[in-house]
C-alpha positions in Angstrom: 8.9 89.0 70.8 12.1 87.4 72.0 12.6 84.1 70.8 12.7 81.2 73.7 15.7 78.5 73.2 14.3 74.9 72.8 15.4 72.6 75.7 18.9 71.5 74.5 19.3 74.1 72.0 22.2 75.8 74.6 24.1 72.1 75.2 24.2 71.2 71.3 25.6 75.1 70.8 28.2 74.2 73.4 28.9 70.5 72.2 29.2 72.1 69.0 32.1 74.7 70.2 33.6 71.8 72.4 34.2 69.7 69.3 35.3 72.8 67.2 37.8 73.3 70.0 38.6 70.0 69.7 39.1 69.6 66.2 41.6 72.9 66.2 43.7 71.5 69.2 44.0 68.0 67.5 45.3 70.3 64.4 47.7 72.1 66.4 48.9 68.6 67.9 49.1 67.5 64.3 51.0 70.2 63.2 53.4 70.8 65.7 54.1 66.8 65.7 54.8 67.2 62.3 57.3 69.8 62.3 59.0 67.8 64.9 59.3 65.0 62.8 60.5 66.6 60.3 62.8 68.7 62.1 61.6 72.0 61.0 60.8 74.6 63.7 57.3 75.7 64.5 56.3 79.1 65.2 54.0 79.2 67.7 51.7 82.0 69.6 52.1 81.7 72.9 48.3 80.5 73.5 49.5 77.5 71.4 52.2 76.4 73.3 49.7 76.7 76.2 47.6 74.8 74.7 49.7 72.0 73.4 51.7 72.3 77.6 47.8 71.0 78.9 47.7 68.9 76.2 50.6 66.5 76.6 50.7 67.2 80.7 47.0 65.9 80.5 48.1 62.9 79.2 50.8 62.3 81.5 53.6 62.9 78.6 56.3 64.5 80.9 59.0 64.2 78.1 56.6 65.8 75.4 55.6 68.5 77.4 59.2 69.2 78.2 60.0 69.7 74.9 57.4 71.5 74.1 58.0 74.2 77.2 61.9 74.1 76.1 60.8 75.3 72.4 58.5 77.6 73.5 60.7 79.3 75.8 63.7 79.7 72.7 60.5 81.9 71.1 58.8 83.2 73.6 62.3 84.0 75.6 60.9 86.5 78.5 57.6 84.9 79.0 57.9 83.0 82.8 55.2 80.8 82.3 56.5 78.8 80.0 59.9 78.2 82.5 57.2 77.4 85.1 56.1 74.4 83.0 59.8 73.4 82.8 60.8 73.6 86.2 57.4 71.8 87.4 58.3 69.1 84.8 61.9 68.7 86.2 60.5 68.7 89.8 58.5 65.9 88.5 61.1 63.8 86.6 63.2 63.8 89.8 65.6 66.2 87.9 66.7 68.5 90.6 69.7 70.4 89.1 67.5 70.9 86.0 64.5 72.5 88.3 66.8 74.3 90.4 68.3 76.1 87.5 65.2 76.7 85.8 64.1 78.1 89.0 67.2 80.8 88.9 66.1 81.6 85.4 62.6 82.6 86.7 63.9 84.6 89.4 65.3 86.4 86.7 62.0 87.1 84.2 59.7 86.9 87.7 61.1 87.7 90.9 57.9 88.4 92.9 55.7 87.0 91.3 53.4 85.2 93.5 53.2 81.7 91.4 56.9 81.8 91.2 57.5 82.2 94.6 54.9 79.2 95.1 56.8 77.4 92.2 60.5 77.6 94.5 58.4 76.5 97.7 57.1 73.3 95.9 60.3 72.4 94.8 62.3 73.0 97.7 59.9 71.2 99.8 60.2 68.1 97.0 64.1 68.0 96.7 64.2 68.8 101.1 66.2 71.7 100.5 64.8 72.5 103.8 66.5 75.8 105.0 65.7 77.4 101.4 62.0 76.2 101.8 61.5 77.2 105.3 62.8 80.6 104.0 60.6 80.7 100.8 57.5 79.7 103.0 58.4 82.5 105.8 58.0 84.7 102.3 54.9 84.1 100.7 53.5 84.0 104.6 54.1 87.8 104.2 52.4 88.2 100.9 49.4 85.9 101.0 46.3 86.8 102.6 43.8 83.9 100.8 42.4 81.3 102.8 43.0 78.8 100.0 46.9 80.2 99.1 47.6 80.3 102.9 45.9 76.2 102.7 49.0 75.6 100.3 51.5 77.3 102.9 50.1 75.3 105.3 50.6 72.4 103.4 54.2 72.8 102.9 54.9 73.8 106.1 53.3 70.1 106.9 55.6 68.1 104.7 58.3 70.4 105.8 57.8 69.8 109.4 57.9 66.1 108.8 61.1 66.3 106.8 62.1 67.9 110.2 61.1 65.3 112.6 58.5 67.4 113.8 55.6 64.9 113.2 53.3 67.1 116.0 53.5 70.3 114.4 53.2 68.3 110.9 50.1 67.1 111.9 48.9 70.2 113.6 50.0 72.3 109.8 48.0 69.8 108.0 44.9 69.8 109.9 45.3 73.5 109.4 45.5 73.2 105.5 42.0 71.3 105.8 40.4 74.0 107.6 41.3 76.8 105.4 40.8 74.9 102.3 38.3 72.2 103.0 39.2 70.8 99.6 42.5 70.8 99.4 42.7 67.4 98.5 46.7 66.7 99.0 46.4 67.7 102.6 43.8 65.1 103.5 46.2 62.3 101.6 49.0 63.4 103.1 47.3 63.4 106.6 46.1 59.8 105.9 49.1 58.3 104.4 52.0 59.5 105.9 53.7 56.7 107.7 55.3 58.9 110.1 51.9 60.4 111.3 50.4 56.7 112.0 51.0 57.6 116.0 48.3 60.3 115.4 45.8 58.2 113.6 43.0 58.3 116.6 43.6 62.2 116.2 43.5 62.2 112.6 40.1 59.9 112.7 39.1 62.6 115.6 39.5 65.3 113.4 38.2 63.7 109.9 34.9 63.4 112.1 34.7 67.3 113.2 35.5 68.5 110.1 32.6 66.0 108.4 30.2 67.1 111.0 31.3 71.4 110.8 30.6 70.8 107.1 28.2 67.5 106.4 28.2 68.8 102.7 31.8 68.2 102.0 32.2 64.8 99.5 35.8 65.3 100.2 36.0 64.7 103.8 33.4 62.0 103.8 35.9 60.2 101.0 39.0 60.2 103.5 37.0 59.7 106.6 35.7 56.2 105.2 39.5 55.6 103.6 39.9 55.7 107.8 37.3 53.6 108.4 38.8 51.3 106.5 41.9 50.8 107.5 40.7 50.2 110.9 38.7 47.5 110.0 35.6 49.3 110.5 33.4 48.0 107.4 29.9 49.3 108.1 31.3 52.5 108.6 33.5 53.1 105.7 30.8 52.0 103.3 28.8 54.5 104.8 31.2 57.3 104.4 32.1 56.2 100.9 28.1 56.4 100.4 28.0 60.1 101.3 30.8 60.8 99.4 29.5 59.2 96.6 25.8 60.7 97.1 27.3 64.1 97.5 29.7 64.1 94.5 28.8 61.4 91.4 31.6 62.9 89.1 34.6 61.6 91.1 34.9 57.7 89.6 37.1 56.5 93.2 34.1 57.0 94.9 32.1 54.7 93.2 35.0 52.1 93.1 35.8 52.2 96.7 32.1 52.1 97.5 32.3 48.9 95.4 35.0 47.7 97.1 33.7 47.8 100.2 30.3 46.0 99.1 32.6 43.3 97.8 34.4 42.9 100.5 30.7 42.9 102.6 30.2 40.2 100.4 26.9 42.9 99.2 27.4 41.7 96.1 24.3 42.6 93.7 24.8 46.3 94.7 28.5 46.2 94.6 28.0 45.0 90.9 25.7 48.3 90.4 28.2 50.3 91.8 31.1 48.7 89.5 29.2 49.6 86.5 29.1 53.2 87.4 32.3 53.1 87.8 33.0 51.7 84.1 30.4 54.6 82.9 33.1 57.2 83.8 35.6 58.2 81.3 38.7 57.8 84.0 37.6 54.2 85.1 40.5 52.3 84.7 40.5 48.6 84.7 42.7 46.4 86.7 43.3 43.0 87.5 41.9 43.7 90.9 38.6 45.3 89.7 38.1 42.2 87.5 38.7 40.0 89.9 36.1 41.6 92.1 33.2 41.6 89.5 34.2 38.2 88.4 33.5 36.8 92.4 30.2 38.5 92.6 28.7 37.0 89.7 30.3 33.8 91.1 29.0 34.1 94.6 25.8 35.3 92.2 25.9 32.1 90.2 25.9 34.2 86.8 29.1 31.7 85.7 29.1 32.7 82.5 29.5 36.2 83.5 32.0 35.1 86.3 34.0 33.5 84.1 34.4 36.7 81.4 35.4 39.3 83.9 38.2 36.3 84.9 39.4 36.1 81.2 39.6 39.7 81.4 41.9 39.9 84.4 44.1 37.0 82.7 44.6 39.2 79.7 45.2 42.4 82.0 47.5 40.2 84.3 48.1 36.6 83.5 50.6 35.8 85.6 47.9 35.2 88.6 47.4 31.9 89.4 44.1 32.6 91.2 42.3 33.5 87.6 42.3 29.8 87.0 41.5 28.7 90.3 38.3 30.8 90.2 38.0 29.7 86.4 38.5 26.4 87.6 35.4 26.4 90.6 33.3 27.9 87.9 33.5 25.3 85.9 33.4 22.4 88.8 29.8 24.5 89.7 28.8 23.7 86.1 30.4 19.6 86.1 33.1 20.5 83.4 35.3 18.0 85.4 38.2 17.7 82.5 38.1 21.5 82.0 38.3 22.6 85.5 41.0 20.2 86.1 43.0 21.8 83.3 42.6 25.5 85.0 43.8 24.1 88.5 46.7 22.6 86.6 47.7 25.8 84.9 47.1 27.1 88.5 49.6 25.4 90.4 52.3 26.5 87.6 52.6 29.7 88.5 53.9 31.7 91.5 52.2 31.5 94.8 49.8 29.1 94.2 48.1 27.8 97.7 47.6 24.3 98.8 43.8 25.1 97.3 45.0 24.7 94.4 46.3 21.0 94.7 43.4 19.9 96.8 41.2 21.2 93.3 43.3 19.6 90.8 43.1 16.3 92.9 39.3 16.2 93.2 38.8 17.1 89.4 41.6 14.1 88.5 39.9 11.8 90.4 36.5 12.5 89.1 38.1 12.4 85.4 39.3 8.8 86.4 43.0 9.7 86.5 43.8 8.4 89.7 47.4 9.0 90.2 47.2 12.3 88.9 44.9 12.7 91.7 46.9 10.7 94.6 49.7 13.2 93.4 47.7 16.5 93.5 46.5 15.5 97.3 49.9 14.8 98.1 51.2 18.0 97.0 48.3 19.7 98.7 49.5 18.4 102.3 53.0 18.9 101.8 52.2 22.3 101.2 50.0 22.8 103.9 50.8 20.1 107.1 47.3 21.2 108.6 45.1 21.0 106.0 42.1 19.5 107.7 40.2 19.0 103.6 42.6 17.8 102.0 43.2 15.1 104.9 39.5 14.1 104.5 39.3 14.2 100.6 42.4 12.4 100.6 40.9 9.7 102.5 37.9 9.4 100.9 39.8 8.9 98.0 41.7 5.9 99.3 38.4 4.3 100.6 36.7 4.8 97.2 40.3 2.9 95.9 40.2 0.1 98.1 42.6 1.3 100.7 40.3 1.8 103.4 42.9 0.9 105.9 45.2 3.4 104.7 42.7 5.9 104.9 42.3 5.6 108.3 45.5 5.0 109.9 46.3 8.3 108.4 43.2 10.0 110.0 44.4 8.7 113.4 48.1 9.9 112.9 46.9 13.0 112.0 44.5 13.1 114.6 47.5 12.8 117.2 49.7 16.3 115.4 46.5 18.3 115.5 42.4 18.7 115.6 40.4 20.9 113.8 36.6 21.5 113.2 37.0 20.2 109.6 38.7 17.0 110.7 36.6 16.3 113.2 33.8 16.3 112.0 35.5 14.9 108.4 36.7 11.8 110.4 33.4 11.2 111.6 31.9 11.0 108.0 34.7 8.7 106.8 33.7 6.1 109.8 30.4 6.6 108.7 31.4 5.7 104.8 33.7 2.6 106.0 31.0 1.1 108.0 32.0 2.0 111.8 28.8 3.7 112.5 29.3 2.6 116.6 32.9 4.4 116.7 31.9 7.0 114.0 29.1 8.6 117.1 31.3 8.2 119.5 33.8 10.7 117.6 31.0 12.5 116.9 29.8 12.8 120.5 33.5 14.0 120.9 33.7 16.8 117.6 30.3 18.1 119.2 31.8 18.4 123.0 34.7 20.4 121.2 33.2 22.0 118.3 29.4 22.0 118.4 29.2 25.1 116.3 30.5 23.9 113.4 28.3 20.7 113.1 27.1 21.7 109.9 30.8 20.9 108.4 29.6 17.1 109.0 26.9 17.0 106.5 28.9 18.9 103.9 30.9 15.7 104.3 27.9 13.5 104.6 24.6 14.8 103.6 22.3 12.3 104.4 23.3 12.2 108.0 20.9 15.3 108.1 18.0 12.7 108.3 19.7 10.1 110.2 18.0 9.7 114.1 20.8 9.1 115.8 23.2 11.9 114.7 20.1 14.0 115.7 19.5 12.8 118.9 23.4 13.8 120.1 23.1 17.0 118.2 19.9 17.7 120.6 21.8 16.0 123.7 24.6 18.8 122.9 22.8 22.0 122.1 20.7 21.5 125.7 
């Protein structure tokens, strides 16, 4: 009787060769790292230099792999892979001489061979060598019959076109590439990113849809179509494409962070904190200032501060030159009255580079409520000469002359402001400060005014003024001007 495999006994068999593999390339590392060191030369099969080539080019280790392709080729003199590795390395390091001679070395060891002749395309394409490409692509067109290999001509033929001014027939070779390979993933980013093909964008969205709705199954498509979305502003959309993507395809970690993104930005922010944290489950999630930032505003927005306030250390670490970690450290801890600690983070705020007028108008308000007025009368200061039509820090300002004693003072300079310029929030700010200095009978008729003008934005009064919710007469005009 043949003997059934228990559930899992196949995966632990092949996480058992995976780590053996493992183990011996980590060896072969060791030892070849060794040697170099020491600067004795390795003999090598040519599986192990092959193996060490994906090793250090998976780990983005240009030189390494460079020197390893250089030392394989002294042993392994006729073999053309191994020049292959060099000239794509040179290609990459922006070393055209070097590729280009490499190149004539292959032609040598490999002068029809198909990857070769790929190999010259690619890097006559990158350095715009542009009769030798066009007469390399004209080539392989008469030796390739695969949809996906004629998607690569295409391709080039693309950038090629563009290096040629011949942003049409770029497009139109592009599009092409899509259709034969509907994967081929440089196409689409080329297509999308290409500043010289932003004429075409209607056409490119145009086509993005087609190919999503020829082929509804495609992750790929979906991805790129909401990256167009996007950058036309069209939110609901984009999440929705970076939803299918992500539905169809839970491997690729972009998806789930540009799905976040989006929710973020939709200000979604419970699920756009479930889709960050798939997004940290992947090995190639990467974190960034940006990403930290993001998680750190939704549990703000969520009032989880504590939370908030640890993705915002994180981000100073990753980038601490940003004065807006401390400005968001800062509200966090005004949310939790840590007056003398929040007015610390605002000051370390307005230190660095590109700080707003925001930043002033919260170092003020925290001075002032940690009794340091002239701190304060400083910070509000600072906050209008950096912004001349800053309608909040006008108010705050004001109220905090009236709460000094200078109730005068605060509003003469409500009524010079009031003759530069008039906003919602100084309308309706003004109002509250008549209220506050005991003008009630000129405080409704600006009122009766800031409502003619701005009755949408009434509720900005009782931020300003809370308990003029309840007050009869402030409900009576409200009534008078929403009839």
């Amino acid at each position: 009787m043949a003997q059934v495999a228990k559930p899992g006994t196949l995966n632990g068999m092949n996480r058992k060769s995976n780590d053996q593999r493992e183990k011996a390339l980590m060896a072969l590392v060791a030892r070849y790292e060794k040697g170099a060191r020491s600067g004795e030369t390795v003999f090598l099969a040519e599986e192990e230099f092959e193996e060490l080539l994906v090793h250090y080019f998976g780990h983005h280790d240009y030189d390494q792999t460079l020197e390893v392709a250089d030392l394989a080729i002294s042993q392994h003199h006729y073999t053309p892979d191994f020049y292959k590795w060099k000239a794509l390395i040179h290609k990459i390091n922006l070393e055209e001489e070097e590729a280009l001679s490499t190149l004539e070395q292959l032609n040598i060891y490999a002068p029809n061979d198909e990857e070769v002749m790929m190999l010259r395309l690619e890097v006559f394409v990158h350095f715009e060598h542009r009769e030798a490409a066009r007469a390399a692509l004209d080539q392989l067109y008469n030796v390739v019959d695969e949809d996906e290999k004629l998607s690569l001509l295409a391709f080039f033929d693309g950038l090629l076109c563009m290096q040629e001014d011949r942003y049409r027939e770029s497009f139109a070779a592009l599009a092409e590439a899509i259709r034969l390979d509907p994967f081929q993933e440089p196409a689409y980013d080329e297509l999308l990113n290409a500043p010289e093909l932003a004429e075409y964008r209607a056409e490119i969205g145009a086509f993005l849809k087609q190919q999503a709705d020829h082929d509804p199954f495609n992750d790929l498509t979906w991805f790129y179509l909401g990256l167009w979305y996007d950058d036309g502003g069209e939110d609901y959309e984009a999440l929705e494409a970076f939803g299918n993507a992500r539905s169809l395809n839970d491997s690729r970690s972009n998806y789930d962070l540009e799905y976040a993104d989006k929710l973020f930005d939709l200000e979604m922010y419970e699920p756009a904190l479930r889709a960050y944290n798939a997004y940290f489950e992947s090995d190639e999630a990467e974190e960034s200032y940006e990403t930290c930032m993001r998680i750190g505003r939704s549990y703000q927005m969520l009032d989880e501060l504590a939370l908030a306030k640890k993705a915002y250390f994180r981000a100073l670490e990753l980038d601490p030159e940003m004065y807006d970690i401390y400005q968001y450290i800062a509200e966090c801890c005004v949310a939790e009255e840590k007056w003398g600690v929040a007015a610390y983070n605002y000051g370390r705020a307005v230190e660095l580079p590109n700080h707003t007028a925001d930043c002033w108008l919260g170092l003020a308000l925290c001075s002032s409520a940690t009794n340091a007025p002239l701190e304060a009368e400083q910070a509000f200061l600072k906050a209008i000469e950096m912004d001349e039509e800053f309608s909040d820090a006008y108010v705050s300002y004001a109220l905090f002359l009236v709460e000094t004693g200078r109730e005068a003072e605060a509003l003469q300079m409500l009524e010079d402001v009031a003759e530069t310029y008039m906003d919602a929030p100084l309308a309706f700010g003004r109002v509250a400060i008549m209220i506050v200095c005991g003008r009630r009978k000129a405080a409704l008729a600006m009122l009766n005014e800031a409502l003619s003008a701005f009755y949408d934005d009434y509720p900005l009064l009782f931020n300003w003024h809370p308990e003029l919710a309840d007050d009869p007469e402030v409900r009576s005009l409200l009534q008078l001007h929403k009839q």
